[in-house]
N, C-alpha and C positions, 0 to 999 in steps of 0.2 A: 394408636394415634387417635385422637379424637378433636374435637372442634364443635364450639358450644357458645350460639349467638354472636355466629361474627360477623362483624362490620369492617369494609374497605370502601374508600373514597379515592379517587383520582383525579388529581385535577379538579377538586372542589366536586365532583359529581359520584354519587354513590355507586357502587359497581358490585357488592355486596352486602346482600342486606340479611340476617337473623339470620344467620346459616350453620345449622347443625349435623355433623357427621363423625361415623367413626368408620374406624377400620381395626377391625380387632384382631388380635393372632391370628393367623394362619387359613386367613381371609384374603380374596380376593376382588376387591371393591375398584367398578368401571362409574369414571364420571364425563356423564354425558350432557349435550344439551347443545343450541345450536351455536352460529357466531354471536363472541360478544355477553352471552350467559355470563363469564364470569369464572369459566373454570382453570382459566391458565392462571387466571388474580388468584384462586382459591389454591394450589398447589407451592404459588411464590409469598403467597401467606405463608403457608407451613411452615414451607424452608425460612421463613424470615427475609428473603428475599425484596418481598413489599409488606410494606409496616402495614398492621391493624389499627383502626382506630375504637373497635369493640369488641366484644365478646371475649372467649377464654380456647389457646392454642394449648393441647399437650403433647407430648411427645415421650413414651415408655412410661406413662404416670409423672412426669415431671413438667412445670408449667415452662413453656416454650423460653420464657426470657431465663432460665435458670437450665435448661439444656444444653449439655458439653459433650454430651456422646456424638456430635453429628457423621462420626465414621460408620454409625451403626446405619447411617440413612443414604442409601445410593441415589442417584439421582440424576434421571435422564432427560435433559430439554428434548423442544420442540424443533428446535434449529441450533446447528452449532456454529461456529465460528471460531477454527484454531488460532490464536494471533502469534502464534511462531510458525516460521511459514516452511521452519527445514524440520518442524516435527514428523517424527514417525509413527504410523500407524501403536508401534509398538510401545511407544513413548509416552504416547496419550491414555495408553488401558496401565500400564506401569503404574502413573500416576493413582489410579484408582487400589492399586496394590499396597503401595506405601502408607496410604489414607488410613490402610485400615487399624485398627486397635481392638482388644482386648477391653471389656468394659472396665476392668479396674487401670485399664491406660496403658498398660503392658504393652508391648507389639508381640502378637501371639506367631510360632514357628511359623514358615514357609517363607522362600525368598522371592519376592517384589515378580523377578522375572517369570517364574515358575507359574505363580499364579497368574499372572497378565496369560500368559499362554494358555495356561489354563482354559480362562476367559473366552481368548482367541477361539479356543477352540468351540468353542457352545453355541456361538452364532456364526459359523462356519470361516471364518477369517484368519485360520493362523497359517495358511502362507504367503498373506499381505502384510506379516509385521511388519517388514523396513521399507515396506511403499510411506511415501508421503501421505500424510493424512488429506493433504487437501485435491490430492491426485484420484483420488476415490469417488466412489458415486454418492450421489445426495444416501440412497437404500444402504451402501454400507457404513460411510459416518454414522448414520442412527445406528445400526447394530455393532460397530464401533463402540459409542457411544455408552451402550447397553453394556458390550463387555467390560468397560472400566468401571460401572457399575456394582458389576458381577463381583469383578474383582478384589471388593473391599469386604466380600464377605458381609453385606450386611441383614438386619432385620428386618428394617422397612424399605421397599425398592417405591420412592415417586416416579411414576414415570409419565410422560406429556406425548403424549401419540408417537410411541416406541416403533412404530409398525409402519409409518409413512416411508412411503417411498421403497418399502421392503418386498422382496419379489415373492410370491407365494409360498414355491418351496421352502424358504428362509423365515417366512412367518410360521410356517407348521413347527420349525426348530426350535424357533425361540418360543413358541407358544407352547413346545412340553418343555423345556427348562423352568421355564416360568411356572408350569403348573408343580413339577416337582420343589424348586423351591418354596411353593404356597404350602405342598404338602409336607415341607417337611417343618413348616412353624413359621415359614417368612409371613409378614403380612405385605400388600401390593396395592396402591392407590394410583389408578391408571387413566387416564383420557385417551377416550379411543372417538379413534374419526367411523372406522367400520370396525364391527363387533364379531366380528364372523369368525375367527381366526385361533378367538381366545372365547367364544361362548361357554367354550365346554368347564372353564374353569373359573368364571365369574362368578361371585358368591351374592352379588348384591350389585346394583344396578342406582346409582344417586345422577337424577335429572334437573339440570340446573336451566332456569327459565327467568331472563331478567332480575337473575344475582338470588332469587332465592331459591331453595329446594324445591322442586316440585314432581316428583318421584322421589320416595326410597322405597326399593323392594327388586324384589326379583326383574332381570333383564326384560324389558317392554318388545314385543316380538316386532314391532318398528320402532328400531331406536330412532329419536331423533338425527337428522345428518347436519354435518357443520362444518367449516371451512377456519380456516388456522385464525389465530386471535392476534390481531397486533396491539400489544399493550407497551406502554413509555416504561422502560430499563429506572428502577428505584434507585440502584446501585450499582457502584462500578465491576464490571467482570472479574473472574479470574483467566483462569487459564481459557474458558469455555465460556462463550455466551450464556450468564444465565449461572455462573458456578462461581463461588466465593473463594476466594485464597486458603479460607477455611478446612474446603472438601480436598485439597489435598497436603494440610499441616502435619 
């Protein structure tokens, strides 16, 4: 994935300006920076989520507007919101199971359930499947969240501060899942509010300051701290606050 001189406006006001990064295979890339930087704009860029009005989005070598694989890209908000209100735990990471394909469009073996449990199982949650999802804690929806993710099997996992509201023990779990999938070719572009969790497996460290770059390099031994970004919704939800009807065709 990369990204090369982009520009977002909102609201007629610039929120990103000249902004270049990549995340290369099997790479671990944290973007930080405080409220308001620009980093939650710069990940709903990726996804297509909020329109660009410059620069050049890629995605696997191919330019963002001509990207069809979006199974290959997991994709974790920062808050969610089910709007089915009798979904199950189980229902919600399903979804991410279904998602996935085969890059020649195939649906590759394993059944939908199999894998959700799977999932379930990595952030420690598979004997809350048939709990209602909204009956859960703010800590397990995100790791929730993450296991539908998981689930699609993909290459590139976005994630938007994966780690809120997650109780220690449960960050050290999801923080060696994550680093085995980095290890095994995934690439991972992450917003993290604290860095602590997943230091050991960040490969690179992009600091965003009034929407431009200002750090690339190695992890800043004080990261910047920041508080959650409310930016205006471009487009209408899918299933998930912040997820396109797309992420689960």
């Amino acid at each position: 994935m990369s990204v090369a001189g982009l520009g977002v406006r909102l609201g007629g006001l610039p929120v990103l300006r000249q902004v270049d990064i990549e995340v290369p295979v099997g790479q671990m890339v944290a973007l930080l920076g405080a409220n308001g930087s620009g980093k939650t704009t710069l990940i709903r860029a990726v996804l297509g989520l909020t329109p660009h009005q410059s620069g050049r989005i890629e995605l696997f070598g191919r330019p963002q507007a001509e990207f069809k694989g979006w199974a290959a890209v997991g994709y974790v908000p920062q808050r969610a919101t089910i709007s089915l209100h009798s979904t199950t735990l189980g229902e919600v990471v399903r979804c991410g199971a279904l998602a996935r394909r085969r890059r020649d469009g195939a649906r590759p073996a394993g059944r939908p359930k199999e894998l959700a449990a799977a999932a379930l199982a990595k952030v420690g949650l598979a004997d809350q499947a048939k709990e209602l999802f909204l009956h859960l804690s703010g800590g397990q929806q995100q790791r929730a969240l993450l296991a539908r993710a998981l689930a699609q099997e993909p290459d590139l996992l976005v994630l938007d501060e994966p780690l809120a509201g997650v109780d220690l023990f449960h960050q050290e779990a999801i923080a060696t899942h994550l680093d085995q999938f980095r290890r095994q070719g995934g690439s991972i572009l992450v917003v993290l509010h604290e860095t602590e969790a997943l230091a050991g497996s960040i490969d690179r460290a992009v600091v965003l300051s009034e929407g431009r770059v200002a750090q690339d390099g190695p992890l800043p031994p004080d990261p910047p701290s920041h508080r959650h970004e409310h930016e205006p919704s471009t487009r209408p939800a899918g299933l998930v606050t912040g997820m396109e009807p797309r992420w689960i065709s």
